[in-house]
ROZA-938115 format. One line per 3 residues: number of its first residue (from 1); for each residue x, y, z negated of C-alpha. Coordinates in steps of 0.5 Angstrom, whole numbers, padded with zeros to 4 digits. Each point is the difference from the previous one (the first is absolute). Layout:
residues N
NUM) X/Y/Z  ...
END
This chain:
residues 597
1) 0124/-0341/-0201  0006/-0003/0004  -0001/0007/0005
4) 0001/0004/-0008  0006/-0004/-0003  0004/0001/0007
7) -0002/0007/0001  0003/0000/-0008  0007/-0003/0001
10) 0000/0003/0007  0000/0006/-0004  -0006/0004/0002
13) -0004/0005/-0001  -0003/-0003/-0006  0007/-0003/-0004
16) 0002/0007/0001  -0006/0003/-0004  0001/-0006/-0005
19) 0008/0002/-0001  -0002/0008/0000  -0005/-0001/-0005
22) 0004/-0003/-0004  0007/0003/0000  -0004/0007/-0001
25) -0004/-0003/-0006  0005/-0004/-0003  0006/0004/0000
28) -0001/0007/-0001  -0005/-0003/-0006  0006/-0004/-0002
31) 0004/0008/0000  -0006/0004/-0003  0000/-0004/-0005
34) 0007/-0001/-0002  0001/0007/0001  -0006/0002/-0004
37) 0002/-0004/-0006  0007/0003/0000  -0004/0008/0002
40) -0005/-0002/-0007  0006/0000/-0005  0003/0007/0004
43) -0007/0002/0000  -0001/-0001/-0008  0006/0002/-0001
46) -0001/0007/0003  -0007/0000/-0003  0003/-0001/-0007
49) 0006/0005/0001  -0005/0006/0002  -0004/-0002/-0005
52) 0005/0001/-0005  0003/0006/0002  -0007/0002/0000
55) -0001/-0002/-0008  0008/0002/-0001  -0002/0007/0003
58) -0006/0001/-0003  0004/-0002/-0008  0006/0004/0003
61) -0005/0007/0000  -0003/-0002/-0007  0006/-0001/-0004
64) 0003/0006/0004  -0006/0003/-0003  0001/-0002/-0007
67) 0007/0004/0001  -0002/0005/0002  -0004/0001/-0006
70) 0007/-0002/-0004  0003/0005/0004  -0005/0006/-0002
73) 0000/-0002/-0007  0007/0000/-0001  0001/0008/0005
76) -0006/0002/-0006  0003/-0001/-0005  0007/0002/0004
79) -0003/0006/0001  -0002/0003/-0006  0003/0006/-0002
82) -0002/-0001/-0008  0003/-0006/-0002  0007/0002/0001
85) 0000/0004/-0007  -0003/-0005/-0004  0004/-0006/0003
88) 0006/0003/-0003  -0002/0004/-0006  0003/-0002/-0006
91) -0005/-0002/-0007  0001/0002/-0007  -0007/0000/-0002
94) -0004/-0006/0001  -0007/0003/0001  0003/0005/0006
97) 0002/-0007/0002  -0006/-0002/0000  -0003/0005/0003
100) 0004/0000/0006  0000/-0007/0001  -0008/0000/0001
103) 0002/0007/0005  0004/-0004/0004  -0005/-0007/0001
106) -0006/0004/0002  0004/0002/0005  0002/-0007/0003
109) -0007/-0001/-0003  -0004/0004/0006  0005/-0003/0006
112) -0003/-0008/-0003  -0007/0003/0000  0001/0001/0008
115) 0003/-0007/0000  -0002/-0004/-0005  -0003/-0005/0006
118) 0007/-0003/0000  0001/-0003/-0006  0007/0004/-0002
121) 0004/0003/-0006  0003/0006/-0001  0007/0001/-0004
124) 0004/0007/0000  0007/-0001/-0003  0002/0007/-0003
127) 0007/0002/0000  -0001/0002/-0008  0000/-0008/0000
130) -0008/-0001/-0002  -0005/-0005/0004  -0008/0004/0003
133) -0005/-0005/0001  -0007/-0001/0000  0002/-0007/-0003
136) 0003/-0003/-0007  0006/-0003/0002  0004/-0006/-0003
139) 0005/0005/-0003  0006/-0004/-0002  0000/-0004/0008
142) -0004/0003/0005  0002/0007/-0003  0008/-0003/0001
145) -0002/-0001/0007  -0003/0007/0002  0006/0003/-0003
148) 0005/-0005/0004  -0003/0004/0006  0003/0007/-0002
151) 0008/-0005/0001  -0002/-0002/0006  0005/0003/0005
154) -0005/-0002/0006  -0005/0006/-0001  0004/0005/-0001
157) 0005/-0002/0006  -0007/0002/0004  -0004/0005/-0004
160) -0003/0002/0007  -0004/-0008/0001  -0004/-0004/-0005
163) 0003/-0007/-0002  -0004/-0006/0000  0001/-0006/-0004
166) -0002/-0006/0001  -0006/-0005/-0005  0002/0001/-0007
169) -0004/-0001/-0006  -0005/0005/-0003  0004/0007/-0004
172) -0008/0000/-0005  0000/-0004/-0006  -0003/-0007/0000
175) -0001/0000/0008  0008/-0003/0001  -0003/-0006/0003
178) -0003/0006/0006  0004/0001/0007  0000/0006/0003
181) 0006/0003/0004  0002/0008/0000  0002/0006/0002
184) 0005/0004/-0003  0002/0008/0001  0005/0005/-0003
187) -0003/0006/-0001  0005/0005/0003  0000/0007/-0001
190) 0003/0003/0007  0000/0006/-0002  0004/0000/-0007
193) 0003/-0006/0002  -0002/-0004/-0007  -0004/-0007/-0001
196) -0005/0000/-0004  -0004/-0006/-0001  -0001/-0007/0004
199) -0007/-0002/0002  -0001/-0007/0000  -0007/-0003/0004
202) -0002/-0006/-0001  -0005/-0004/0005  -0003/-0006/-0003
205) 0002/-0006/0006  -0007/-0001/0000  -0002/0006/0004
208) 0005/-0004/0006  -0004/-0006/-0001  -0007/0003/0001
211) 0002/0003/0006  0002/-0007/0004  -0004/-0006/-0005
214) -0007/0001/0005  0005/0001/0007  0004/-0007/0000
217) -0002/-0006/0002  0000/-0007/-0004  0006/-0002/0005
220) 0003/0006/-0002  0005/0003/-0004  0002/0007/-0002
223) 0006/0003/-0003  0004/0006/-0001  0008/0000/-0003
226) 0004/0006/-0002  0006/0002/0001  0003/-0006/-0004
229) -0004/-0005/0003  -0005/-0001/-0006  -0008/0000/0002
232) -0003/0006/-0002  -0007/-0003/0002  -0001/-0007/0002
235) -0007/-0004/0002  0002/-0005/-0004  0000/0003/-0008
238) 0005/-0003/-0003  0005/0002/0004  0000/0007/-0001
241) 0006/0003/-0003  0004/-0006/0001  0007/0000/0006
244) -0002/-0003/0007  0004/-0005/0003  0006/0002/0003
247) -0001/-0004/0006  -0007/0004/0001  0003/0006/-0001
250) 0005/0000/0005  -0004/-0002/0005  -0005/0006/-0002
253) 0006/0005/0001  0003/-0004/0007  -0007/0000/0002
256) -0004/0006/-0001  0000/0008/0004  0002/0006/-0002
259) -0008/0003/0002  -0005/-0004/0001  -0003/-0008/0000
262) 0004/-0005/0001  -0001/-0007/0000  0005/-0006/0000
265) -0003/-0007/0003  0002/-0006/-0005  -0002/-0007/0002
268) -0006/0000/-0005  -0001/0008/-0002  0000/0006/0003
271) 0002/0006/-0004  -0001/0006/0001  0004/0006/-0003
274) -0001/0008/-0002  0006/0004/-0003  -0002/0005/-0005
277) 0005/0005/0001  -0002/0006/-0006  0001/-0006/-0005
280) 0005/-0004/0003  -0006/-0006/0001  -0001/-0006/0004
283) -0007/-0001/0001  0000/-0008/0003  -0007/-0004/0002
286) 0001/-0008/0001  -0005/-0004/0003  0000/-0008/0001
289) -0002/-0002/0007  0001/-0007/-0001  -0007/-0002/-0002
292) -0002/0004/0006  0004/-0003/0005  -0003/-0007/-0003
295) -0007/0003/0002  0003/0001/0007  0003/-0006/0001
298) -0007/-0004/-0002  -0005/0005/0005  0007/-0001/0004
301) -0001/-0008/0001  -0008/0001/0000  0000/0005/0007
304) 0005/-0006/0002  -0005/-0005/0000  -0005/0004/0003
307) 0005/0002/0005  0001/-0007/0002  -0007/-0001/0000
310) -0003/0005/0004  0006/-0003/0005  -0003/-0006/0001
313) -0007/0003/0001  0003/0004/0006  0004/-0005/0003
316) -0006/-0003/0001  -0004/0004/0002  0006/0002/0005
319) -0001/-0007/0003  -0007/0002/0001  0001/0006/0003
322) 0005/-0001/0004  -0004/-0007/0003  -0006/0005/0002
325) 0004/0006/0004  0005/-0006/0003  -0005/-0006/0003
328) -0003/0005/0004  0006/0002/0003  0003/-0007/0001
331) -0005/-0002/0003  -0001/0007/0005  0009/-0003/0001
334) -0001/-0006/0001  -0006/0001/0006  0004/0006/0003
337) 0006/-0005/0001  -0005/-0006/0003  -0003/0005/0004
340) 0009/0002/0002  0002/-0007/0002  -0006/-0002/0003
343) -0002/0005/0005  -0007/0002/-0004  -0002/-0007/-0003
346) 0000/0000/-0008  0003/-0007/-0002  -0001/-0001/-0007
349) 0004/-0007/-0001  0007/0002/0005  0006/0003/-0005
352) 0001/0007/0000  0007/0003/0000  0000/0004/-0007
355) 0000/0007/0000  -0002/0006/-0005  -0007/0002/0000
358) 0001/0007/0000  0003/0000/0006  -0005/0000/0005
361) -0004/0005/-0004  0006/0004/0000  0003/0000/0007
364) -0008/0001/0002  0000/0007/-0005  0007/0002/0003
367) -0003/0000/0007  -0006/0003/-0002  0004/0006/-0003
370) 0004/0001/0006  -0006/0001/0004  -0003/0004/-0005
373) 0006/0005/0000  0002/0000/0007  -0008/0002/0002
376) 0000/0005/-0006  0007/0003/0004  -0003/0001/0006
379) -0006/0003/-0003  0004/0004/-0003  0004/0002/0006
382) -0005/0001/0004  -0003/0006/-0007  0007/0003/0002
385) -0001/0000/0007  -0007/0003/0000  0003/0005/-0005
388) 0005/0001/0004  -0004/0001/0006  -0005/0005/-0004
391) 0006/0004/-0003  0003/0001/0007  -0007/0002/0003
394) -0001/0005/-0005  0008/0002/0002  -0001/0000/0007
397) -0007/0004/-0001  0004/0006/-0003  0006/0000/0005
400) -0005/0003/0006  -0003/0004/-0004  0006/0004/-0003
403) 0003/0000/0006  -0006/0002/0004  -0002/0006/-0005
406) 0008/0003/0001  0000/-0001/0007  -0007/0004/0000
409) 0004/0006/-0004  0006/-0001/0005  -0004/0002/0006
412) -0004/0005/-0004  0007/0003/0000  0000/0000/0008
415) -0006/0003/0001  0001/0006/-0005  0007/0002/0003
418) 0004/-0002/-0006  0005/-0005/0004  0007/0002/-0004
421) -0005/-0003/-0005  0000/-0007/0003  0007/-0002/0000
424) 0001/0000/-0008  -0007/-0003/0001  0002/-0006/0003
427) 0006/0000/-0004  -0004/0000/-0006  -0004/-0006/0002
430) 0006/-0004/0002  0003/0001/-0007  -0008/-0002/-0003
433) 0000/-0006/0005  0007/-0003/-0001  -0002/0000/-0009
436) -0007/-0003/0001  -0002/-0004/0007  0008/-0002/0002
439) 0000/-0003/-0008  0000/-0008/0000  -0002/0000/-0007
442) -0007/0001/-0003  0002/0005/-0006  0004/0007/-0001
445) 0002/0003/-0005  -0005/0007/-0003  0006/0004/0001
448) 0000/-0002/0008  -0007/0000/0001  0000/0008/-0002
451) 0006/0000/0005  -0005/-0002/0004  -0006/0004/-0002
454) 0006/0006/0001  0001/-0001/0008  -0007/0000/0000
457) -0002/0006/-0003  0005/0003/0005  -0004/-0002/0005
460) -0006/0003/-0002  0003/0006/-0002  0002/0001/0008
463) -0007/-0002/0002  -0004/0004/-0005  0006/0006/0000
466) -0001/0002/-0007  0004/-0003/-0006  -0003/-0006/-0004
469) 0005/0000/-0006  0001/-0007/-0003  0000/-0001/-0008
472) 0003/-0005/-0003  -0001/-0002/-0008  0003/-0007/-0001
475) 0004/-0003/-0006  0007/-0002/0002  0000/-0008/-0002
478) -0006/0000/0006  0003/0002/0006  0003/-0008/0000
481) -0007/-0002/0000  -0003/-0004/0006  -0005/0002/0004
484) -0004/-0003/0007  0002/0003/0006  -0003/0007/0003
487) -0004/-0001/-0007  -0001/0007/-0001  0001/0003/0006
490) -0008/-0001/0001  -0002/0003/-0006  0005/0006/0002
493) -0002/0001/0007  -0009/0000/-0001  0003/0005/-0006
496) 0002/0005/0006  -0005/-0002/0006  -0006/0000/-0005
499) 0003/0006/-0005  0005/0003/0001  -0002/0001/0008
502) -0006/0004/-0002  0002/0004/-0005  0002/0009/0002
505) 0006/0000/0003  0002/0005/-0004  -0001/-0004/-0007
508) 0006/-0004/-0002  0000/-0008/0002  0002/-0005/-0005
511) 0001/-0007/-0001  0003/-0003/-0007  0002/-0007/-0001
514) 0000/-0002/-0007  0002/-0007/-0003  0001/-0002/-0008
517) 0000/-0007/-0004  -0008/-0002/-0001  0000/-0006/-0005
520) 0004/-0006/0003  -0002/0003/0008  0002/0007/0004
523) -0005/0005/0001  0001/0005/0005  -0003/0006/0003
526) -0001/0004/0006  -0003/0006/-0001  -0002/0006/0005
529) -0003/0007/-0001  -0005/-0001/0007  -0007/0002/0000
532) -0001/-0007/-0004  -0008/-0004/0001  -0004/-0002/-0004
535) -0002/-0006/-0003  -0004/-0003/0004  0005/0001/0006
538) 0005/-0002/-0004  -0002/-0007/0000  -0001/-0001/0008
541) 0006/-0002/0001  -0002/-0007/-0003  -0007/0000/0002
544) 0003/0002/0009  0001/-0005/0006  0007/0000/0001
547) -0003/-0001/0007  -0003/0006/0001  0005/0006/0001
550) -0004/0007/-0005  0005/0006/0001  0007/-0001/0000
553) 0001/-0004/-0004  -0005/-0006/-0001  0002/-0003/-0008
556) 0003/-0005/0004  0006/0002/-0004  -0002/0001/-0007
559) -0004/-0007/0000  0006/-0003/0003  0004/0002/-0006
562) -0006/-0003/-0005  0000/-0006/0004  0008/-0001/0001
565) 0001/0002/-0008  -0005/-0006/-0002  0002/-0006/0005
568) 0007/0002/-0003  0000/0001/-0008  -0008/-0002/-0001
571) -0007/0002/-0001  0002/0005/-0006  0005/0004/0005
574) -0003/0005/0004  -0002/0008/0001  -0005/0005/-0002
577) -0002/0006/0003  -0002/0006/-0005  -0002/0007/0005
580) -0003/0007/-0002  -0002/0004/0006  0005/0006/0000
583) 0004/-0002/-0005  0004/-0006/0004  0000/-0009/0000
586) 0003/-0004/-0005  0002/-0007/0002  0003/-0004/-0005
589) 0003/-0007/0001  0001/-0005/-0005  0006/-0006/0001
592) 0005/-0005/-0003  0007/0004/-0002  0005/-0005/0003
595) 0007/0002/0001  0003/0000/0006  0007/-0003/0000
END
């Protein structure tokens, strides 16, 4: 106890779990919690939000629905050409009177049929000054009040829109006490620019009720107000009709877009508001959210004190845990250090200087690492050198091996006769060496290496006295491309010595070189028109001993190249041999496109 109270306020690895532990419980529940309770209400308010703009888009297509219909009623009505002459005739003889009457409202009659779903009530007011209606109607109020409409100078100011008014009472006798709101248009003709009636459609509020009482909640309440600020519809029935409140008004108008939903947050309602333009509307849903924020704040409180439950458990357990990772490392400290001070004698009862317990074992991991990597950085340069060594051995093979055979074709040239050849010969051999042994770097370009194959073309020509025409097919943006040194040389001069060299003097000799994008890589290939092998000979080279000269030519050349173009590029690299006896070979080479600089 008295070894684990020093390491404690020595500041050992054990108080510093404690304090770990602790800090990293405490604090950032305390900051999850406190942030989580302010997230909930932002959260709830969003939830509501998007919920009410669901409800209120949902409310806003039916109602638009709904005046829609009103709009087609009234257009029907607008539109048809048989009611002007009735609406304007002047009557002397009662029956016709009669007659006409009944014409004029079986016509609205069948419009009503196809809408009878919305509760409405039609009315034409004919410039010969009489009322057409389905319905009785109070004639010494209600009938007032129609005809009021043909005074109204609004209506006739827009002769082209329908006019909406907003909640009155009923025009149909005995149902005074009825809400309904109306659409009202003056029938125009454009053509003899003379007015004939005004059509009058009365929708029972109701019909706006029955859109929304099912959609809102109990904490909800859903309005709409006219132009003049009074409830067209209300949630609440007993406000229907009635003036809003002037300040509600102002905030609904400062407050509200020009399209879409939008919502003012209030400190204990949120509302959301959707301006009708057709009928110059304001279509308003508030919900209480304070009863919500109480249920909250309690589930808040809960979550609290099981929060700082759940922190005591752990602090518990941190100080069980902590003692099981720490004491074995204490103990593992303290011997080191005995073993330190004493030469190798563990003493249990001598004071101990403090000390971090990771120390050692960090120090002890950090040697370890650097040993392992320098032991993996001599292995590794040991790789490069051998690979060095492979690649300057296969180098070094084909050097002797070029230089040999142009050697060979130069004292052909002696013993021919052909000594006005041997200059240009040596000529062409010095410019051949001064691009490919002389040059320090590994790679060259595509373009030098044809350089290259076109001196040593040259010289074969002098030897063999016929002409080899050397065919080039290559894209442009490929000449830039690097390639190992005297890579293709090889390929060419087996071409010659197995080919071309055996093929009637009097046929034409050629060589092409073609080489294109293939996927990601560059594939080349060298084609000649010699006397070809067949397949089973074109595999030889892989299978022959490079020590044991066949021919002239030994397949030291072309296993050279496979060799050198999978050490450099990998196993996926390489050549193939395609050969049709009289026909000529094929040797198709497959390497990474890199651009030279």
């Amino acid at each position: 106890m008295k070894r684990l109270m020093k390491a404690i306020t020595a500041g050992s690895l054990f108080k510093k779990l404690i304090t770990s532990y602790v800090w990293l419980i405490i604090v950032p529940v305390a900051l999850i919690g406190w942030m989580s309770f302010k997230a909930s209400e932002e959260v709830l308010m969003n939830k509501i939000s998007e919920s009410n703009r669901q409800t209120m888009s949902q409310i806003d297509r039916n109602v638009n629905t709904l005046l829609d219909q009103v709009t087609a009623v009234v257009n029907m009505i607008n539109l048809n050409p048989n009611l002007e002459p009735y609406l304007l005739k002047q009557y002397t003889d009662p029956y016709q009177k009669l007659f006409d009457r009944a014409v004029v409202e079986q016509n609205t009659m069948q419009v009503s049929l196809a809408f009878d779903w919305m509760q409405f009530e039609s009315f034409l007011i004919g410039g010969n000054g009489l009322i057409y209606s389905q319905n009785e109607i109070d004639e010494t109020r209600n009938s007032a009040r129609l005809l009021q409409l043909q005074k109204e100078q609004a209506i006739r100011s827009a002769a082209d829109r329908i006019m909406w008014s907003g909640v009155q009472a009923s025009y149909i006798k005995n149902q005074e006490q009825t809400n309904v709101f109306n659409a009202v248009k003056l029938l125009y003709n454009p053509f003899t620019n003379r007015e004939y009636g005004i059509f009058v459609l009365s929708v029972k509020e109701d019909s706006l009720y029955r859109i929304y009482r099912d959609s809102i909640g109990q904490e909800a309440t859903f309005f709409i107000l006219d132009r003049e600020g009074r409830y067209v519809t209300h949630s609440n029935r007993e406000l229907v009709g009635k003036p809003a409140d002037p300040g509600i008004v102002s905030e609904l108008v400062f407050g509200k877009e020009a399209a879409g939903i939008s919502t003012l947050y209030g400190e204990n309602t949120l509302t959301s508001i959707k301006y009708i333009e057709s009928p110059g509307w304001t279509m308003v849903m508030q919900v209480s959210v304070h009863s919500l924020f109480k249920e909250v704040r309690g589930l808040s409180r809960n979550i609290l004190l099981m929060t700082l439950s759940l922190v005591v458990v752990s602090i518990a357990a941190a100080i069980w845990i902590s003692r099981r990772i720490a004491m074995p490392l204490v103990r593992l400290n303290q011997r080191i250090q005995a073993y330190r001070l004493t030469g190798g004698a563990a003493q249990d009862n001598k004071e101990l200087r403090e000390v971090n317990e990771l120390v050692i074992l960090t120090t002890e991991y950090e040697q370890m690492v650097m040993k392992l990597e320098h032991t993996i950085y001599e292995l590794v340069r040991y790789q490069e050198g051998k690979r060095a060594a492979e690649w300057n051995a296969l180098q070094a093979q084909i050097n002797p091996h070029f230089l040999y055979n142009t050697l060979n074709s130069i004292k052909c040239l002696v013993w021919v006769g052909k000594t006005e050849f041997i200059e240009p010969t040596i000529n062409a051999l010095v410019q051949l060496l001064q691009m490919t042994v002389q040059r320090s770097e590994d790679e060259i370009t595509l373009r030098d290496e044809y350089v290259c194959l076109k001196h040593y073309v040259y010289i074969q020509e002098i030897r063999l006295s016929r002409k080899i025409t050397l065919r080039t097919y290559v894209d442009e943006d490929i000449w830039s491309c690097g390639l190992p040194k005297l890579l293709l040389q090889p390929i060419v001069e087996n071409a010659i010595f197995h080919g071309i060299e055996r093929k009637p003097e009097e046929e034409e000799a050629v060589i092409s070189l073609y080489a294109a994008v293939y996927l990601d890589d560059v594939r080349i290939e060298i084609s000649d028109n010699g006397i070809g092998m067949n397949m089973a000979q074109s595999g030889e080279w892989k299978a022959e001993d490079a020590q044991k000269p066949k021919h002239r030519f030994s397949g030291i050349g072309m296993k050279n190249v496979h060799e050198r173009l999978q050490m450099n590029y990998g196993s996926r690299y390489g050549l193939t041999v395609h050969s049709t006896p009289r026909q000529g070979t094929t040797v198709t080479l497959i390497v990474p496109k890199r651009v030279l600089e």
